[in-house]
C-alpha positions as CSV (number, residue, x, y, z in Angstrom):
1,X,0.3,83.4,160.0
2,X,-2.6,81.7,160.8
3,X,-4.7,82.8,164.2
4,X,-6.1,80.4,166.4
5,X,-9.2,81.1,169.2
6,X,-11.7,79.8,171.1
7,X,-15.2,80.4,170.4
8,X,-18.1,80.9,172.7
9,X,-18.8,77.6,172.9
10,X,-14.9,77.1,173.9
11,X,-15.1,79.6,176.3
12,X,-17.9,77.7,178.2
13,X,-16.6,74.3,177.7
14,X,-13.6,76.3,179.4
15,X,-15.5,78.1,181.9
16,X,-17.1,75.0,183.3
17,X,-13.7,73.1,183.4
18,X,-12.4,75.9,185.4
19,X,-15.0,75.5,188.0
20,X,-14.9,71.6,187.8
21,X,-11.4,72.3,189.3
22,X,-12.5,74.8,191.7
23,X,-14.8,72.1,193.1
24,X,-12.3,69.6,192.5
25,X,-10.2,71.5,195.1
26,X,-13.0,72.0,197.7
27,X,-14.7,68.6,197.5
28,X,-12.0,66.0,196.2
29,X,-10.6,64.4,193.3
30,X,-14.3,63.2,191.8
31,X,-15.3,66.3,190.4
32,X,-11.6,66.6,188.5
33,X,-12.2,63.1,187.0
34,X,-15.9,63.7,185.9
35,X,-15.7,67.3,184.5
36,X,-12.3,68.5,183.8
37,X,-10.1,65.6,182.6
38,X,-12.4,65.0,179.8
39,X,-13.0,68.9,179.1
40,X,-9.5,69.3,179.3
41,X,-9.1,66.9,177.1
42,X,-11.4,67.8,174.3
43,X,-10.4,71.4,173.8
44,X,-7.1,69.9,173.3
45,X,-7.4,67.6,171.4
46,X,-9.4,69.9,169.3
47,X,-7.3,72.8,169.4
48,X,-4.6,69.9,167.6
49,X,-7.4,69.4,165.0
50,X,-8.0,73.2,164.1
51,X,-3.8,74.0,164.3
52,X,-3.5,71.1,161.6
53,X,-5.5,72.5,158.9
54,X,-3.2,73.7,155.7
55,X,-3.2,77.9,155.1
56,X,-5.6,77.4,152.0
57,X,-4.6,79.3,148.8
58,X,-7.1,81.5,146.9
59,X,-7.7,82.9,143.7
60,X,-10.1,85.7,142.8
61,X,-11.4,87.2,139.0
62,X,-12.6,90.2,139.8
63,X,-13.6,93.1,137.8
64,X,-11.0,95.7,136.9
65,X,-13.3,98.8,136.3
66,X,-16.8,99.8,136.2
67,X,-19.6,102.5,136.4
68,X,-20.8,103.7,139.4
69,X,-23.8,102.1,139.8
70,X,-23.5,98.8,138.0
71,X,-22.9,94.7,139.7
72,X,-20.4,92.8,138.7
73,X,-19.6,89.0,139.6
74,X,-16.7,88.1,141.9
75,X,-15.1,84.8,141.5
76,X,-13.4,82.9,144.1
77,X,-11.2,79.5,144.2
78,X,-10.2,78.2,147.9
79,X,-8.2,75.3,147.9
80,X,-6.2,73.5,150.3
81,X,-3.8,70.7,150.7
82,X,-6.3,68.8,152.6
83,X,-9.9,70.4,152.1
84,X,-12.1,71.3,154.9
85,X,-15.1,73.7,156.0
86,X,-14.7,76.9,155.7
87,X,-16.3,80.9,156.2
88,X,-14.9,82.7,153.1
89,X,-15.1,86.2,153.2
90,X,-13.8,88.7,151.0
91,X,-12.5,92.2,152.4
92,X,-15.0,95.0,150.4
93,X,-13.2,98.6,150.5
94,X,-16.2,101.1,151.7
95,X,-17.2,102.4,147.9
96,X,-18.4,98.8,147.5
97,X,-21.3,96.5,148.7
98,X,-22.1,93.3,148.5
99,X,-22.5,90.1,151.0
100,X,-19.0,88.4,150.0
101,X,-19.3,85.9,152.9
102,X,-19.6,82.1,151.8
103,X,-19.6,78.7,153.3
104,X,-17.8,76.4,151.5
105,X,-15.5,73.3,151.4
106,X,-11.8,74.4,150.8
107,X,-11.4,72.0,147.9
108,X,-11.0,74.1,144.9
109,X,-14.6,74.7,144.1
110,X,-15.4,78.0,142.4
111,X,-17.4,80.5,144.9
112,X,-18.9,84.0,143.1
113,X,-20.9,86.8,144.7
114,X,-22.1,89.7,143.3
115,X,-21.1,93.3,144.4
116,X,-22.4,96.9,143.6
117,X,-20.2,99.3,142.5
118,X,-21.2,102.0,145.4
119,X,-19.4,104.7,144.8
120,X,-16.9,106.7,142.7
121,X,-13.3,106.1,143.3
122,X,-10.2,103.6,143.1
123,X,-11.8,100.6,145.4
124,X,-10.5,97.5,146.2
125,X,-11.8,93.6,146.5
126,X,-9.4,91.4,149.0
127,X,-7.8,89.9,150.5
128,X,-9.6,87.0,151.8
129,X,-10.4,85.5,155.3
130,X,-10.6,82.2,155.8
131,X,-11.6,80.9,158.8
132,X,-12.3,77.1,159.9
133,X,-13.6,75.2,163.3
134,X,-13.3,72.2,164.8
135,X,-16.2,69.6,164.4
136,X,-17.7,70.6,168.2
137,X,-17.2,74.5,167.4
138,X,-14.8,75.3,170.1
139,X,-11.9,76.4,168.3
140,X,-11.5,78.7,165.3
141,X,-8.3,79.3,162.9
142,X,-8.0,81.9,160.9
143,X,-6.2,82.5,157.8
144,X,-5.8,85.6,155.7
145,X,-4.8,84.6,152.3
146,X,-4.7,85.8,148.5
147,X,-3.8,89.4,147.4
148,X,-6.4,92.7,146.8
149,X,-7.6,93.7,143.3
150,X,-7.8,97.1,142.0
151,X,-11.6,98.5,141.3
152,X,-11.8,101.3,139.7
153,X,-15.0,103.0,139.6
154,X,-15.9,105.4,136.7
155,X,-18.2,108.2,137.4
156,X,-21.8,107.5,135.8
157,X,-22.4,108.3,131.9
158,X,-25.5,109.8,131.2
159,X,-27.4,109.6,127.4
160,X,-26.9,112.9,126.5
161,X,-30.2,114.5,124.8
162,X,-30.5,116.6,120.8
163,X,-30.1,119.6,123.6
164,X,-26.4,118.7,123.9
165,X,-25.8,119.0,119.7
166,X,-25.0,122.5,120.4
167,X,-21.4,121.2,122.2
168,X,-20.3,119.6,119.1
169,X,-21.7,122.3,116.8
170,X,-19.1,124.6,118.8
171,X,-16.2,122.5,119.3
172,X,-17.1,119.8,117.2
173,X,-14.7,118.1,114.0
174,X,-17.1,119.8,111.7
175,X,-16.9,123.6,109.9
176,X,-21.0,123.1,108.6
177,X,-23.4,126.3,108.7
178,X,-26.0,124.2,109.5
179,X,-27.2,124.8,113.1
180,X,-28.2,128.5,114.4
181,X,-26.6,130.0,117.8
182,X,-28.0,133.2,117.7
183,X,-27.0,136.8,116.3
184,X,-24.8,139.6,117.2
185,X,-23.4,143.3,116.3
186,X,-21.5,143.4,113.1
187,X,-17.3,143.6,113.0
188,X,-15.3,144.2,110.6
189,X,-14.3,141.7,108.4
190,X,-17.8,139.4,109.0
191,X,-18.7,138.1,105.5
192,X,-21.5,140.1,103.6
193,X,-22.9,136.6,103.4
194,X,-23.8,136.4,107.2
195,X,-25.5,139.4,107.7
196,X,-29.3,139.3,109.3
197,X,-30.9,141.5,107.2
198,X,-33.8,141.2,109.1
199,X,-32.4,141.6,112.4
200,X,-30.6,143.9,111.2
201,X,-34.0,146.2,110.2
202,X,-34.5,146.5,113.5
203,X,-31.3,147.7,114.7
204,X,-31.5,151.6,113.0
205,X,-27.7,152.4,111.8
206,X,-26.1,149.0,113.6
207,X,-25.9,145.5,111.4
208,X,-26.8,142.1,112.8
209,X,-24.6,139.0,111.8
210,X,-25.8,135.3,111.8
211,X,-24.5,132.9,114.2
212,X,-23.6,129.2,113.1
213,X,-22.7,127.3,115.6
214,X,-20.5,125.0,113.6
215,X,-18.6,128.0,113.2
216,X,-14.7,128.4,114.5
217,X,-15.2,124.2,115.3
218,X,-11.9,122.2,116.5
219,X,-11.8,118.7,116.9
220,X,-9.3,118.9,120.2
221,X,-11.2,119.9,122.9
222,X,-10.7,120.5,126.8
223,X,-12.8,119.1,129.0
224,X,-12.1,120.9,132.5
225,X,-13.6,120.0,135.8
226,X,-14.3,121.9,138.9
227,X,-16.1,121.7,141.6
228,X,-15.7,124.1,145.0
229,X,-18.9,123.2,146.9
230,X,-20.3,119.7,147.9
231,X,-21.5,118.3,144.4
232,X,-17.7,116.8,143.1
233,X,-20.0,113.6,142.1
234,X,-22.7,115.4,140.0
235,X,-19.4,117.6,138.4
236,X,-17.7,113.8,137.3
237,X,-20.6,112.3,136.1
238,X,-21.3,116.0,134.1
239,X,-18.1,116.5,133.3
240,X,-17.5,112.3,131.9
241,X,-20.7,112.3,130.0
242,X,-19.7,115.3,127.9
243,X,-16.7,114.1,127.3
244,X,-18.0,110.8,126.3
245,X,-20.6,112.4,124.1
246,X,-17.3,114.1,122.2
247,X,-15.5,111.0,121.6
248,X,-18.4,109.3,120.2
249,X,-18.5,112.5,117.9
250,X,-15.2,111.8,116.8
251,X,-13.5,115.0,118.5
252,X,-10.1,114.5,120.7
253,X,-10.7,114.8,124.3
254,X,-8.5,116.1,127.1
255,X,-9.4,116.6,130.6
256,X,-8.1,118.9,133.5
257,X,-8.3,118.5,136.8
258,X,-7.2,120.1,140.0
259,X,-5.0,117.0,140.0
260,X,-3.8,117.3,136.8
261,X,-4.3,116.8,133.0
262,X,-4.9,114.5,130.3
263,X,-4.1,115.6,126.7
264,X,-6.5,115.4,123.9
265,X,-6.6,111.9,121.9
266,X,-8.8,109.3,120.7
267,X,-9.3,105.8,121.0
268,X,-10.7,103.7,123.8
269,X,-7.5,103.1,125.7
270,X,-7.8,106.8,126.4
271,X,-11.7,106.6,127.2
272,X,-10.2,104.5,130.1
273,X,-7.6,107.0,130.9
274,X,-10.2,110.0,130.9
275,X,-12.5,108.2,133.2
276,X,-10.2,106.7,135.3
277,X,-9.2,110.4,135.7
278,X,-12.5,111.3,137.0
279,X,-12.7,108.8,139.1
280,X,-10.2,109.8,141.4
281,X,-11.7,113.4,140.7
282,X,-12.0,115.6,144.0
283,X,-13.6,119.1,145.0
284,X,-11.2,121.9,144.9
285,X,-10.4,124.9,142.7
286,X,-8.9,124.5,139.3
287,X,-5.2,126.3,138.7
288,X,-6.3,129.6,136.9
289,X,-4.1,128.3,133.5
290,X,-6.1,125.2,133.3
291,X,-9.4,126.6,133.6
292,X,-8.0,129.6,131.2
293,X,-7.4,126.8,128.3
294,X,-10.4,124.8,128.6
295,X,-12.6,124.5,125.8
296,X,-15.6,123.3,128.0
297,X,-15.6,124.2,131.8
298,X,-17.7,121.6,133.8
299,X,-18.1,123.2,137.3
300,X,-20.4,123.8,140.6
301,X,-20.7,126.8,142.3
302,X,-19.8,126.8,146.2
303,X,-23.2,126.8,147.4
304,X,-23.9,123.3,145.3
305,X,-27.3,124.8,143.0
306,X,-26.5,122.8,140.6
307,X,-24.1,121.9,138.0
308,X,-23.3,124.3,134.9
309,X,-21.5,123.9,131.7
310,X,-19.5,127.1,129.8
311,X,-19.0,126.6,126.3
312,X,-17.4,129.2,124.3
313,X,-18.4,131.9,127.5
314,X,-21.9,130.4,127.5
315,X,-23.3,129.3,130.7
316,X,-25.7,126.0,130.5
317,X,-27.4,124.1,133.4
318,X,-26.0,120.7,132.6
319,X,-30.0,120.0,133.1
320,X,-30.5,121.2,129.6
321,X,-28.8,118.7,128.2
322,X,-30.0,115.8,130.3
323,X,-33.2,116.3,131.2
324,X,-34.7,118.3,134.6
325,X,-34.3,114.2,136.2
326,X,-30.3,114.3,135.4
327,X,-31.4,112.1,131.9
328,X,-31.3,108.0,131.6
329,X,-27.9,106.5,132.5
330,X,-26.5,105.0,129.6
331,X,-26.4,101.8,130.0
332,X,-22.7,101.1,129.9
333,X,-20.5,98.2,130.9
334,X,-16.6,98.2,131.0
335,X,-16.8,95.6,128.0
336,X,-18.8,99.0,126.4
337,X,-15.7,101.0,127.1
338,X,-13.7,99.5,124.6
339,X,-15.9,99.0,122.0
């Protein structure tokens, strides 16, 4: 339903016809004929014109999904039975930015803009405002026209660095020996083959056994999220690089949330589905099961130090396997997502 109002300009045309009518009263008829007949008549006349215009139709490609971070292209079509003038504005949700206000003739022309992808979450581009004057500026009409699009906004991916080989050594597809994770006491029924004998020489009456951190491998792994204190970005963008860095390894990824879970699989389809799941990710406590069968625990303590990784009841600073400046972003596009 299209809106119709005057504009500042209207209001003084208005205004002065008003007091044209005042005077009109107090010193005769002359001041009606000279100043409000013909205002009167204009800002009808005009308000005619503006009520006339057709509701306009529009069409919008937008993008569906995204990193945080990156600037896509909105495209617009406005068209209208009969074309005419118009401010086209797109309604931007707060998680994105970008100046989505154009002049342009309602005609079926194709109108883009560029937005940022602000901010982690489900966002939302649309619907569109339309709004159209007369030719002296005293009236407007508004129209709100065409639906909203869906944005959803994955967490950043960082680049992980040689640092973060130790996750897939430990829950990687692979059984190799290859990579050391340290030593410990001997049990019984370790290999003979895996004993330190070195590290073993200095531990009087107690045997040392080799680590490999290939060892005990799976390729289905957990990725579980956390975050209690005020760092639930940092967690999602920790918690969807690792888990990016596993699917490129060709290990089945789950996550868990406080919202719920996705099961372990492969493919890019499910790429989408695990970062779409941390997108929507939000700070609260994980359900004791679900932080009792992850693989990996991504998490923040309360106070927000900083972010930490467990692996295998292993504490990391996700640092360590970024970089102390949170590591490069990898420089990722939706149309990267499904490759």
């Amino acid at each position: 339903m299209p809106t119709t109002k005057l504009t500042r300009r209207g209001k003084a045309v208005l205004a002065v016809a008003a007091l044209g009518l005042v005077l009109g009263y107090a010193f005769g008829g002359r001041s009606l004929n000279a100043v409000v007949v013909p205002a009167a008549a204009l800002l009808g006349a005009t308000r005619l014109y503006v009520r006339a215009f057709p509701e306009p139709s529009v069409e919008r490609a937008a993008p569906s999904e995204g990193y945080r971070g990156d600037r896509r292209t909105v495209e617009l079509v406005v068209d209208a039975a009969r074309p005419y003038p118009a401010t086209v504005r797109d309604r931007l949700s707060d998680g994105l930015r970008g100046d989505a206000e154009r002049r342009a003739e309602a005609d079926g022309r194709t109108l883009t803009y560029d937005v940022e992808l602000a901010e982690r979450g489900v966002e939302s581009v649309g619907p569109c405002a339309v709004r159209a004057t007369d030719p002296f500026g005293l009236w407007t009409v508004g129209f709100v026209a065409g639906d909203s699009d869906q944005v959803t906004v994955f967490p950043r991916v960082h680049e992980l660095r040689d640092t973060a080989a130790l996750l897939s050594g430990y829950v990687g597809p692979t059984d190799a020996r290859e990579q050391f994770a340290g030593v410990r006491e001997y049990e019984r029924g370790d290999p003979l083959r895996d004993v330190n004998w070195k590290a073993s020489a200095k531990r009087p009456n107690q045997f040392a056994v080799t680590e490999y951190a290939g060892e005990g491998a799976t390729d289905r792994v957990t990725v579980a999220a956390e975050a209690v204190g005020p760092r639930a970005d940092s967690v999602a963008e920790a918690a969807a690089s690792v888990a990016v860095h596993l699917l490129d390894a060709g290990v089945a990824v789950g996550v868990a949330t406080e919202a719920g879970r996705v099961e372990p699989a492969h493919g890019d389809p499910h790429r989408r589905r695990l970062l779409a799941a941390l997108a929507s990710f939000e700070r609260g406590r994980l359900p004791r099961h679900r932080r009792a069968d992850a693989d990996v625990l991504v998490h923040a303590p309360e106070t927000g130090e900083h972010v930490a990784v467990t692996v295998d009841g292993t504490d990391y600073r996700y640092a360590e396997f970024v970089g102390d400046d949170a590591g490069p972003e990898r420089a990722a596009s939706p149309g990267e997502v499904s490759a």
